[in-house]
Backbone bond lengths (Angstrom), bond angles and torsions (degrees), N, CA, C in turn:
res aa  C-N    CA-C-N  psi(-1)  N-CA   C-N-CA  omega(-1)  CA-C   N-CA-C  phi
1 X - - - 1.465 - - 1.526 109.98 -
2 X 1.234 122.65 132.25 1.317 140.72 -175.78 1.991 102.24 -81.24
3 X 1.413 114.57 110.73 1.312 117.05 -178.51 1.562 96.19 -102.64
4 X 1.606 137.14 -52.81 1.003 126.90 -142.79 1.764 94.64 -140.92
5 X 1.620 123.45 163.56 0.842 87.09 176.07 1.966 63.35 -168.29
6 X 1.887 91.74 134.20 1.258 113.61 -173.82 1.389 95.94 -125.08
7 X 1.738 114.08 143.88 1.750 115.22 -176.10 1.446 100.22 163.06
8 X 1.385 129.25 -161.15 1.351 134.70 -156.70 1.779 86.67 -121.75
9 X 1.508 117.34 142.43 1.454 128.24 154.01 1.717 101.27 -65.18
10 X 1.421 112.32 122.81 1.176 145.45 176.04 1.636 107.35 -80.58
11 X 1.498 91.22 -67.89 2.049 87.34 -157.46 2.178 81.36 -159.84
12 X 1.210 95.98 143.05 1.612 110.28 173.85 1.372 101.24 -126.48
13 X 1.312 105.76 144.75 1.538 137.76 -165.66 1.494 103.71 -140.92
14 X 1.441 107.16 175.88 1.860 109.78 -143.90 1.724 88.23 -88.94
15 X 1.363 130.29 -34.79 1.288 133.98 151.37 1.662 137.30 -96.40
16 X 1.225 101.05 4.18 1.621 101.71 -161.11 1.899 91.95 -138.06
17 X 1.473 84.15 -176.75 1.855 105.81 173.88 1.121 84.60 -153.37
18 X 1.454 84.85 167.92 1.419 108.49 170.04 1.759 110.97 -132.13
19 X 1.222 118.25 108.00 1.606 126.17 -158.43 2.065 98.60 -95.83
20 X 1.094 150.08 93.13 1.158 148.28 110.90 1.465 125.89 0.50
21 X 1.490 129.19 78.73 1.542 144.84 -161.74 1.302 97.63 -128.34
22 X 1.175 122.95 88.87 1.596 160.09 -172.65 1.610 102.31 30.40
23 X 1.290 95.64 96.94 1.919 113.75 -171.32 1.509 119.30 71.68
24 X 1.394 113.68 -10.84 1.630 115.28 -163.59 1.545 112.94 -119.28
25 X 1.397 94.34 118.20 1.399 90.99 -177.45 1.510 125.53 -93.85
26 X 1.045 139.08 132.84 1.400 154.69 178.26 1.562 120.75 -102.46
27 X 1.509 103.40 106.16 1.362 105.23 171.11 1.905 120.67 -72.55
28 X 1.415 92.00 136.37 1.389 77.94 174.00 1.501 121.79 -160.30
29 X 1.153 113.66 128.42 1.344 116.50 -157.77 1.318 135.46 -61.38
30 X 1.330 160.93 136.73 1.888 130.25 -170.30 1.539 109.12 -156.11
31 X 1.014 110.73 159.70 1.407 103.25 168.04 1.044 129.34 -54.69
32 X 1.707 121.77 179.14 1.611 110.76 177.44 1.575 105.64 -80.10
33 X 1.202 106.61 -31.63 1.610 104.61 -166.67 1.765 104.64 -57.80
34 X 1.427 101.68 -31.12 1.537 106.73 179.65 1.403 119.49 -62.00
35 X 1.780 112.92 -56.68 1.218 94.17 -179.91 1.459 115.20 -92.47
36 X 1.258 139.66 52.10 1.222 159.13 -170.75 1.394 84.67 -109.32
37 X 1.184 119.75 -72.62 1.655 127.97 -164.25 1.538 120.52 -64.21
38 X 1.429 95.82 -19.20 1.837 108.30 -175.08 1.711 114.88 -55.10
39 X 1.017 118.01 130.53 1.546 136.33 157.01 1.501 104.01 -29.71
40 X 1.334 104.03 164.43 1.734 111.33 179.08 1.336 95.40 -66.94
41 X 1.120 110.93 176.53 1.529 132.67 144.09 1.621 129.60 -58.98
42 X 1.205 85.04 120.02 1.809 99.82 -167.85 1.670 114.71 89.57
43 X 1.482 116.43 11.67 1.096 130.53 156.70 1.834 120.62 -66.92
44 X 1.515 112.19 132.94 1.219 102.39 174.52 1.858 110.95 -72.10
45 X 1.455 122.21 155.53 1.665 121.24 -168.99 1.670 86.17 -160.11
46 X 1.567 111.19 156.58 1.342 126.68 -171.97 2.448 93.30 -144.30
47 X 1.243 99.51 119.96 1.410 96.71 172.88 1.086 118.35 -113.55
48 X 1.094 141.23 150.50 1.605 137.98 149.79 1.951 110.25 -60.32
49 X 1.536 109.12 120.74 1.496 98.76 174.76 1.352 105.85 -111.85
50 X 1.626 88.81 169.90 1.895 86.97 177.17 1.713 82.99 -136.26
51 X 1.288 110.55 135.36 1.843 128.57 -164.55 1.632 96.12 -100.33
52 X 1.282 121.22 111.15 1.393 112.29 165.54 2.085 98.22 -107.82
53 X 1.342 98.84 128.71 1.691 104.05 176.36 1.949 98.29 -112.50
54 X 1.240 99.14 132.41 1.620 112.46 -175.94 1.494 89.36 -133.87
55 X 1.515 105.63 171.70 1.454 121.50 179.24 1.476 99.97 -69.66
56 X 1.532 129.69 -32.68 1.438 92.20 -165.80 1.881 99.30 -124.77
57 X 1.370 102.72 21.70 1.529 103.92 169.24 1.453 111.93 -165.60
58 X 1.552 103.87 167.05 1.402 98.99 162.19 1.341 110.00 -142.49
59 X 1.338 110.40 131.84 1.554 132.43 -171.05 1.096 139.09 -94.39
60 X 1.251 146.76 77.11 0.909 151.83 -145.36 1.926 110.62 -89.40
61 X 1.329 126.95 136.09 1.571 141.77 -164.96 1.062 110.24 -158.62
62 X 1.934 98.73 110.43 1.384 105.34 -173.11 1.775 102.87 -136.44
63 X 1.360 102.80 165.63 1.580 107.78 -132.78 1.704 79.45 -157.76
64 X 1.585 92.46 143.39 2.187 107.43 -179.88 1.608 91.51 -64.51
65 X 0.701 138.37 -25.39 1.478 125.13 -146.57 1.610 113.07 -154.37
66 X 1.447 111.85 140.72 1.506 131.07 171.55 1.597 110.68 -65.74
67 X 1.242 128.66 -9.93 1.590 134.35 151.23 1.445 97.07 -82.90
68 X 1.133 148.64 -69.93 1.603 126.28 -152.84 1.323 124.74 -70.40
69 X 2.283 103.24 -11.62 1.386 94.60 177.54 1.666 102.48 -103.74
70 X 0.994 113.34 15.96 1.871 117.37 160.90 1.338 94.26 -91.10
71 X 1.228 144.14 -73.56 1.741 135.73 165.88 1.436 93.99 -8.86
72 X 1.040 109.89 -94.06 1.427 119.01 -157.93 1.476 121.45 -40.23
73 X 1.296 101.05 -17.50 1.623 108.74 -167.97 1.695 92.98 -93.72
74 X 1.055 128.35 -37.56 1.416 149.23 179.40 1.285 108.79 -53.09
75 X 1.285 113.34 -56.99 1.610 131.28 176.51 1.772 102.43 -53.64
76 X 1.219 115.19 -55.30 1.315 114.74 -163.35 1.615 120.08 -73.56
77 X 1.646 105.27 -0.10 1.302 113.24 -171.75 1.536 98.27 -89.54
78 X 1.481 116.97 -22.64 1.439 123.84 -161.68 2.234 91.17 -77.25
79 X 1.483 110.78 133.97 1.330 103.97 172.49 1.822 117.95 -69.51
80 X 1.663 99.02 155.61 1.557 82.76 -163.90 1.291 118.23 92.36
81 X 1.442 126.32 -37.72 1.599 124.98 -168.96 1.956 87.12 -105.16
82 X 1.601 96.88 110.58 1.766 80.53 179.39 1.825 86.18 -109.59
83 X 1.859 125.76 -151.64 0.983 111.26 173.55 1.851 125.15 -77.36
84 X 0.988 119.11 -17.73 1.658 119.21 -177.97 2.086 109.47 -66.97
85 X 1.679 101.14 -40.22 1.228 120.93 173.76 1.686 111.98 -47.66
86 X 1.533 88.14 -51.31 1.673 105.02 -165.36 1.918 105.11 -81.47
87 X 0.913 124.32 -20.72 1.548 130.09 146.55 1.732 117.78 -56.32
88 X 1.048 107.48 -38.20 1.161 105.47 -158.72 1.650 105.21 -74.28
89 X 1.788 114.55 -48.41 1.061 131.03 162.04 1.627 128.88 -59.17
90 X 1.483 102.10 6.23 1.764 118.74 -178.40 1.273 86.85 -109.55
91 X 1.291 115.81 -47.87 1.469 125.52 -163.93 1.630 114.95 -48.50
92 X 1.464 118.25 -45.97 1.341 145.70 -158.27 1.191 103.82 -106.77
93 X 1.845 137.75 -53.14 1.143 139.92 -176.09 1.400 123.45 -105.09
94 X 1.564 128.01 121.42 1.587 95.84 167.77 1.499 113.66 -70.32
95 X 1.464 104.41 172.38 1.316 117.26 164.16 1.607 129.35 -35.21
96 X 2.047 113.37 -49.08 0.826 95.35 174.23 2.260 114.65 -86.69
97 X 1.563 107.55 -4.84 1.778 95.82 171.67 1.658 92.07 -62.66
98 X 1.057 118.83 -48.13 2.206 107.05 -164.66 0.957 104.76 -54.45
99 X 1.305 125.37 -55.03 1.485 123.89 164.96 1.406 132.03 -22.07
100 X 1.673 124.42 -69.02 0.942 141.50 143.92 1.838 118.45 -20.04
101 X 1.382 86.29 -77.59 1.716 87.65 175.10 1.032 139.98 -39.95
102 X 1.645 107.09 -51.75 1.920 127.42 161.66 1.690 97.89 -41.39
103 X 1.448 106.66 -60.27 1.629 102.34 -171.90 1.174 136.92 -46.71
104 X 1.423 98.50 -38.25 1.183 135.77 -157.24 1.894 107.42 -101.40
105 X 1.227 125.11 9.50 1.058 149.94 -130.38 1.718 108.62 -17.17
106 X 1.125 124.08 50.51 1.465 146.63 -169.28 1.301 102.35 -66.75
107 X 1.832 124.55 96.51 1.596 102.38 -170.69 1.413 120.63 -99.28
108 X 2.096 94.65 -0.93 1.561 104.43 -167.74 2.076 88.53 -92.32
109 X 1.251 115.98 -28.42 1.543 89.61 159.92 1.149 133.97 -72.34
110 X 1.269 127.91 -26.53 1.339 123.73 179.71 2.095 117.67 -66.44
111 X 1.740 88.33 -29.57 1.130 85.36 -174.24 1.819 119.86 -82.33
112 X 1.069 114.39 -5.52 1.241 116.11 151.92 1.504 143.02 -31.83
113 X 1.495 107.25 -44.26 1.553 130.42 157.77 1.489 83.85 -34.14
114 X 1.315 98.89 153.18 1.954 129.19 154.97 1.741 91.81 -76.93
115 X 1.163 93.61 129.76 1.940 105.28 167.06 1.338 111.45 97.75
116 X 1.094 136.94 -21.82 1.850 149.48 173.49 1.023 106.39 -103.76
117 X 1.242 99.25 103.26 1.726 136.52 152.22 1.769 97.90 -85.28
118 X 1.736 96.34 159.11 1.303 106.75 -166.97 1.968 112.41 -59.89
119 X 1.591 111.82 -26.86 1.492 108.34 165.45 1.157 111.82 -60.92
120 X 1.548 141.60 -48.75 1.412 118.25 -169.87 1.681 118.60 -69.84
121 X 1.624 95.09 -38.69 1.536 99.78 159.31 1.078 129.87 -39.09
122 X 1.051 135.90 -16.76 1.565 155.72 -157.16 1.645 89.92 -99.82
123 X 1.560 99.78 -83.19 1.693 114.95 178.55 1.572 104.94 -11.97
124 X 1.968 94.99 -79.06 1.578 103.29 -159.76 1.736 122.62 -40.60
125 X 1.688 96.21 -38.75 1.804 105.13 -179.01 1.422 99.50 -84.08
126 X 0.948 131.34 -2.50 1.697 124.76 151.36 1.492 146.93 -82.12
127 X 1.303 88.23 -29.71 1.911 121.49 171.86 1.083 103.97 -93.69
128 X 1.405 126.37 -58.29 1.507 114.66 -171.43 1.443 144.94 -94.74
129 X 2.032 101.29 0.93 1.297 112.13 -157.96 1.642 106.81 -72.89
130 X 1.688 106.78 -19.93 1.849 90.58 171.47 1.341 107.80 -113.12
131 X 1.381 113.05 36.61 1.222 115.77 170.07 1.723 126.41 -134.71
132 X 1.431 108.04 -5.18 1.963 126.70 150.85 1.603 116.08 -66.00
133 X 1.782 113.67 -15.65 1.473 74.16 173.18 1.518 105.13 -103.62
134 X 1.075 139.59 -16.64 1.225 115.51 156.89 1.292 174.14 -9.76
135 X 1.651 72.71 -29.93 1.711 102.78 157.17 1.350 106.48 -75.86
136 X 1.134 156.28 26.68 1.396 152.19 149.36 1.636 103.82 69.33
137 X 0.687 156.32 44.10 2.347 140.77 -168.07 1.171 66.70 -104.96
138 X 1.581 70.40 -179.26 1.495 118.06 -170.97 1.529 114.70 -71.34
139 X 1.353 122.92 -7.58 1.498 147.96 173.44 1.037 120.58 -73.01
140 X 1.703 120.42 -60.26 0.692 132.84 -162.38 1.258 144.14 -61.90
141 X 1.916 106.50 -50.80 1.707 112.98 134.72 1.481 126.87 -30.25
142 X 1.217 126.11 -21.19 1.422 109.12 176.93 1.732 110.36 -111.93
143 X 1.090 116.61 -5.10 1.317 122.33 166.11 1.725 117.80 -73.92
144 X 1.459 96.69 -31.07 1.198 99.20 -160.66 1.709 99.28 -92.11
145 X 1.225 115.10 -23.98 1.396 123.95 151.61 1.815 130.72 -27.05
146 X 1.929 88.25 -62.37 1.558 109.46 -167.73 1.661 75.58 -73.25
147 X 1.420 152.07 -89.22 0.909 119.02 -152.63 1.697 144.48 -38.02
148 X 1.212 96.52 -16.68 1.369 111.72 179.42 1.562 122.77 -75.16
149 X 1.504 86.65 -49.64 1.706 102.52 160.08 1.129 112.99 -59.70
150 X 1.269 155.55 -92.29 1.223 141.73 118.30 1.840 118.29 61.28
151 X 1.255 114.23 -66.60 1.492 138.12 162.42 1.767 91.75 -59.61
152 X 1.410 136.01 -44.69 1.118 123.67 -168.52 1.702 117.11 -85.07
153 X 1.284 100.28 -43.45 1.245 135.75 162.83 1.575 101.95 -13.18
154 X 1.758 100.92 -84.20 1.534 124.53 -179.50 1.329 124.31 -49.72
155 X 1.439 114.05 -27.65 1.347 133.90 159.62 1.239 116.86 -38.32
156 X 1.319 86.62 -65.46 1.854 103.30 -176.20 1.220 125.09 -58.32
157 X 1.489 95.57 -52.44 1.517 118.11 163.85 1.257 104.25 100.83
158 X 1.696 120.71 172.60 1.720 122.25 -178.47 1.405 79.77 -177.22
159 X 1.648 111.43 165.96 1.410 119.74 168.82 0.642 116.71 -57.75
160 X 1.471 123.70 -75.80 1.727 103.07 171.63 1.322 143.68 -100.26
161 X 1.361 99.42 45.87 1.622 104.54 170.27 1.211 111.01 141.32
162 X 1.395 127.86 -152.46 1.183 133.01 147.95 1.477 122.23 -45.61
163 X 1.768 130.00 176.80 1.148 133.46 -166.79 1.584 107.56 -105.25
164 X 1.654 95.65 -51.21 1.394 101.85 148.76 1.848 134.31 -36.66
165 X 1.197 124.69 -60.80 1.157 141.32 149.09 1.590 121.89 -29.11
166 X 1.580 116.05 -71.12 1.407 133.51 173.20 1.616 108.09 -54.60
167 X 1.319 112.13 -27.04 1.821 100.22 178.04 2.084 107.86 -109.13
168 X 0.909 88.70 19.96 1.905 108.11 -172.54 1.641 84.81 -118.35
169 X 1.120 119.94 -24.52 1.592 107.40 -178.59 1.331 123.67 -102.42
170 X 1.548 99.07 -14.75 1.485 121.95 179.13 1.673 118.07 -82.14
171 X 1.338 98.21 -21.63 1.394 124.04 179.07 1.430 105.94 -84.20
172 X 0.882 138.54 -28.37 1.213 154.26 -148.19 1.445 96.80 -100.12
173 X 1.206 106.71 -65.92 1.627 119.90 -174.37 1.826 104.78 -56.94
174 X 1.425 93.31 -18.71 1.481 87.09 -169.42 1.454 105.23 -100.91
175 X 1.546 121.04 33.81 1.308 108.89 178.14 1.685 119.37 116.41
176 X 1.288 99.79 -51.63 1.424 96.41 -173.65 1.626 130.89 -95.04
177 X 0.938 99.19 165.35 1.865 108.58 -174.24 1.438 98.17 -31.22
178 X 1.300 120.50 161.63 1.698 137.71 152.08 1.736 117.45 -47.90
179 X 1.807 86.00 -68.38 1.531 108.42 172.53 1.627 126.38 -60.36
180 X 1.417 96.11 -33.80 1.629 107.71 170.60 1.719 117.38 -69.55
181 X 0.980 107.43 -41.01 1.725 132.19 178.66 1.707 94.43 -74.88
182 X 1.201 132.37 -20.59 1.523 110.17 -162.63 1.845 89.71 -113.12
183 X 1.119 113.59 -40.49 1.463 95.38 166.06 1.258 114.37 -46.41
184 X 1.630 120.24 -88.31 1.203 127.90 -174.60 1.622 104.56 -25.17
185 X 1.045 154.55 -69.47 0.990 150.42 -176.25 1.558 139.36 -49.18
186 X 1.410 88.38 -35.22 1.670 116.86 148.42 1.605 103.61 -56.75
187 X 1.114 120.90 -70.10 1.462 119.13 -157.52 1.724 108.03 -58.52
188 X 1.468 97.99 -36.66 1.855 113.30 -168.96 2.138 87.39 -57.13
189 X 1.817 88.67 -42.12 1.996 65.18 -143.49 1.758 94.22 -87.06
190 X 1.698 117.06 18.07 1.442 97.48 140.64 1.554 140.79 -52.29
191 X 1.722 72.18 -62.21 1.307 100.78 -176.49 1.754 113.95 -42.86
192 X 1.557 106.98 -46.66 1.951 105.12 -166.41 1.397 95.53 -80.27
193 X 1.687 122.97 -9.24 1.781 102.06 -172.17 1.480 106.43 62.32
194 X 1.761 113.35 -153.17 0.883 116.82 -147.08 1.723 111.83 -85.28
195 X 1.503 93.25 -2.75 2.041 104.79 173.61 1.358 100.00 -74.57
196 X 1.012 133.28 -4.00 1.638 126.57 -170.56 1.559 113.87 -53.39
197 X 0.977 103.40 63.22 1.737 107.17 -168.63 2.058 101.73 -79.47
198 X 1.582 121.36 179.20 1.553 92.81 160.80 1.419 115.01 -83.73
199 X 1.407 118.38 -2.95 1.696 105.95 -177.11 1.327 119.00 -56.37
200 X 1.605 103.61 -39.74 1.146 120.18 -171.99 1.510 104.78 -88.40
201 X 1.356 141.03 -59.96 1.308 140.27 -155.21 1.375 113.16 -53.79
202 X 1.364 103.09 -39.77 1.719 118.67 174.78 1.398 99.51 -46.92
203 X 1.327 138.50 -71.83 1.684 128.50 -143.91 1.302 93.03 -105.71
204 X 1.285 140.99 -7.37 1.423 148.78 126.41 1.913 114.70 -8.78
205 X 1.178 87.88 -82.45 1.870 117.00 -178.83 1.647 107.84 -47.18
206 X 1.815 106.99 -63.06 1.206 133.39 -157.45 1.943 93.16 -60.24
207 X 1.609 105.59 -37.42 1.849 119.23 179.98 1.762 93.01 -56.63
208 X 1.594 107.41 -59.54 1.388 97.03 179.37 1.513 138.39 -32.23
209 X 1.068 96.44 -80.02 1.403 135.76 169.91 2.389 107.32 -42.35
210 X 1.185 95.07 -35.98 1.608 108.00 -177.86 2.696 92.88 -75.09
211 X 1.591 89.22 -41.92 1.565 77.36 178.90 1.448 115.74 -88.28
């Protein structure tokens, strides 16, 4: 099985490359965000691949990073998400926006990807929401935080809900994304610790979200 694959960019295509690893060329398929980022042609490049072998091919999908091809592998477990699907959603989101989104249960971002309609959207924040942070980013520690708080939150109680929640909804009302509103809000109620009350989290978030 082909994990990695270091060599010169050959030739780029509207989904694929073609990587040259001493005379041999290897097609290989990637998101857009990937080859967006790619070196000229005839540039040396190193990818992370993920090898799918079937009876009547073998496919090669390669990705900047050892997080996007665990994403990717993640994606493909969800039904409905086969590999063209699971490009498409690399293609459009990084790792840590899907992240976010799943959390954030954001279905008009997810559905943006090519291939997600609002049912699979549904799926992914159902299949994957305790299973995106795992991938470890730089996101993820603090998501996995607000949930915790969150667990404390509900304890406490508020009218409507959590505190986390109540200023993710307030944000919301005021215009902005789900996913945009649930980061920022994440980040605010790092930032206040255990003052994270909503008086504060609200103009907290809104500071975020303003840089």
């Amino acid at each position: 099985m082909i994990a990695r694959l270091k060599g010169i960019l050959d030739e780029v295509g509207l989904d694929w490359i073609v990587i040259d690893v001493a005379g041999v060329g290897y097609q290989v398929f990637c998101p857009a965000r990937v080859i967006a980022a790619l070196p000229g042609v005839g540039e040396p490049l190193s990818l992370h691949i993920e090898t799918h072998v079937r009876e009547d091919h073998i496919h090669l999908f390669g990705f900047a990073t050892a997080r996007e091809r665990e994403c990717f592998r993640m994606l493909t477990t969800v039904q409905g998400v086969g590999a063209k699907v699971g490009l498409g959603i690399l293609g459009t989101l990084s790792v840590d926006d899907l992240t976010t989104a799943i959390m954030a249960e954001d279905k008009a971002l997810l559905t943006r990807a090519d291939g997600v309609g609002p049912r699979l959207a549904a799926r992914l924040m159902t299949e994957l929401k305790d299973k995106i942070l795992s991938l470890n980013g730089a996101f993820a520690p603090s998501v996995a935080a607000t949930r915790a708080n969150a667990a404390t939150d509900g304890a406490a109680g508020t009218a409507g809900g959590t505190v986390s929640a109540d200023a993710v909804s307030a944000l919301v009302n005021l215009g902005y994304g789900r996913a945009e509103a649930f980061g920022a809000v994440n980040r605010a109620a790092q930032s206040l610790g255990d003052v994270a009350d909503l008086d504060r989290l609200i103009p907290a978030a809104l500071k975020e979200l303003s840089q």
